[in-house]
C-alpha positions, 0 to 999 in steps of 0.5 A: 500500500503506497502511504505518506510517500512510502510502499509499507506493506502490514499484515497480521504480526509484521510491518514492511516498509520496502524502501527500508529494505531496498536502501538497505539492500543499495548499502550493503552494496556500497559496504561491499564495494568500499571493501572490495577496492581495498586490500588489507595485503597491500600493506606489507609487501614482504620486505624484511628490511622496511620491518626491521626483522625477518619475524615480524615481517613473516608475522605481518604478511602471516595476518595481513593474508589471513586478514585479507581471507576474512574481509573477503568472507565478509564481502561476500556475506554483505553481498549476499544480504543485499542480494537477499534484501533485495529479493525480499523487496522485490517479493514484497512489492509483486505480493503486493501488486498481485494483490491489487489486481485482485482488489481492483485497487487497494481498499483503503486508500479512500480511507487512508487519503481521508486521514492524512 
């Protein structure tokens, strides 16, 4: 139901306001993308010397990697939960619109426009 400038959608027990998810969906997108330009392994090229000792530098490039493994674990997650966030938004709105076509339109919009 479109309301005060927003697509919110409310049934027994739950509340959606679409444009939350799909603006959520839009910054997991963008968290992904800021990750994906940045590597973490870029900091440490392995030069003991730069260091000052052969088992730090061993040690850095060690976490540097295994830090690198993780952001790149957590990329993907928040690409999948935008990619989700987006399929929920998109579900919402064709339910949404499925349903209009049976109503004919939405049987509260003379009440709602009344209110507001």
């Amino acid at each position: 139901m479109w309301c005060m400038g927003a697509w919110l959608l409310d049934g027994a027990g739950f509340h959606v306001d679409v444009e939350v998810l799909e603006t959520a969906a839009r910054a997991m997108g963008e968290i992904a993308a800021d990750q994906n330009a940045s590597e973490l392994a870029e900091l440490c090229d392995g030069d003991a010397q730069a260091i000052g000792s052969d088992v730090m530098c061993e040690a850095l490039v060690s976490f540097c990697e295994t830090m690198s493994q993780s952001i790149d674990y957590l990329v993907d997650k928040a690409e999948e939960t935008g990619e989700g966030l987006s399929e929920a938004a998109r579900t919402y709105r064709e339910a949404d619109h499925a349903a209009m076509q049976q109503l004919g339109g939405d049987p509260a919009a003379a009440v709602m426009d009344e209110q507001f």
